[in-house]
C-alpha positions as CSV (number, residue, x, y, z in Angstrom):
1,X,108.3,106.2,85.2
2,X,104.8,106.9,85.4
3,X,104.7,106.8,89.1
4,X,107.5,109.5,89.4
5,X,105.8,111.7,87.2
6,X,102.9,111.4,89.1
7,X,104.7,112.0,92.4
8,X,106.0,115.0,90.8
9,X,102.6,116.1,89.8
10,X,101.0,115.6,93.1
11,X,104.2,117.8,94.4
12,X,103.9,121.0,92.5
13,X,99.8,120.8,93.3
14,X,100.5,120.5,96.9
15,X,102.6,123.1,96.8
16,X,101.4,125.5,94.7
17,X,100.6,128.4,96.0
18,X,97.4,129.3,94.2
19,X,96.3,126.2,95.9
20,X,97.3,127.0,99.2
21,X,95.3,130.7,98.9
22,X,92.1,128.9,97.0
23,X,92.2,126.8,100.5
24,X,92.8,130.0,102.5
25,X,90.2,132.1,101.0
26,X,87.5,129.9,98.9
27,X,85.8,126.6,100.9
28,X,85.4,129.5,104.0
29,X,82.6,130.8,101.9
30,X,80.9,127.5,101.9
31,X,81.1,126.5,106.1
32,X,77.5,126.3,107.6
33,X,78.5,127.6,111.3
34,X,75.5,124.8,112.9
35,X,77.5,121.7,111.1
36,X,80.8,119.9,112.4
37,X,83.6,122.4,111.1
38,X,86.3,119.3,111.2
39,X,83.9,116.9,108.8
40,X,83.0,120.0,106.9
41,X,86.8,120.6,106.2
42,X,87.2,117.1,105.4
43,X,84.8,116.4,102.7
44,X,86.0,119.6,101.1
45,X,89.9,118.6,101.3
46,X,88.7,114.6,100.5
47,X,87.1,116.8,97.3
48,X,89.8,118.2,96.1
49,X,92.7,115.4,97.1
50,X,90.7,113.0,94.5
51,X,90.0,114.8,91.5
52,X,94.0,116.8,92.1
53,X,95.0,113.3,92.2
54,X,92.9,112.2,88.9
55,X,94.3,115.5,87.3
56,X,97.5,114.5,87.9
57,X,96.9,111.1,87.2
58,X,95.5,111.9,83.7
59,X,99.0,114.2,83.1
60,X,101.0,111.4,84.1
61,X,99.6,109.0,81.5
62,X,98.7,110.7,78.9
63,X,101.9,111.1,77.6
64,X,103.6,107.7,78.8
65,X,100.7,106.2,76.5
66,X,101.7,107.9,73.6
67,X,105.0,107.5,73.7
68,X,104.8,104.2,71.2
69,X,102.7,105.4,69.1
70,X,104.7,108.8,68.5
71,X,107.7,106.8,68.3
72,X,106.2,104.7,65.1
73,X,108.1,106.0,61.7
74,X,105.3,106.8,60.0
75,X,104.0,109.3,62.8
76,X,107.2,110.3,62.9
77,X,107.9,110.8,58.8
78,X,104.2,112.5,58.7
79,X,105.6,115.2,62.1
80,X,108.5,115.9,60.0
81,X,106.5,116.6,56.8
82,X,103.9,118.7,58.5
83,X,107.1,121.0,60.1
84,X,108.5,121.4,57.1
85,X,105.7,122.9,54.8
86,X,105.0,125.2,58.0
């Protein structure tokens, strides 16, 4: 389950189109015209593949590991409690 959430994830990133513009219109900013444009392009994508992919990651597993302990009955008794005086 996990994995699927994290394929999901990794989905709506790629092809969100706030990333797509931030692409377009931010890293451009940051080229030095005397380096390699390709290796420049690459550590900035690289960049941003790995920490989208820990972001994601994190979002994925967060929740899958507190599933159990959400599912105890006390945690659960103490949720209901709190909702109620609220």
């Amino acid at each position: 389950m996990p994995g699927r959430i994290f394929l999901h994830a990794y989905a709506v990133t790629v092809l969100n189109l706030k990333c797509i513009v931030f692409f377009v219109a931010f890293p451009p900013q940051f080229i030095v015209p005397s380096s390699p444009f390709l290796l420049q392009m690459v550590i900035f994508k690289g960049t941003f593949l790995v920490t989208s992919s820990l972001n994601a990651q994190t979002y994925a597993l967060m929740p899958s590991g507190a599933r159990r302990p959400i599912r105890k009955p006390a945690v659960r008794e103490r949720s209901i409690a709190l909702v109620v005086r609220s």
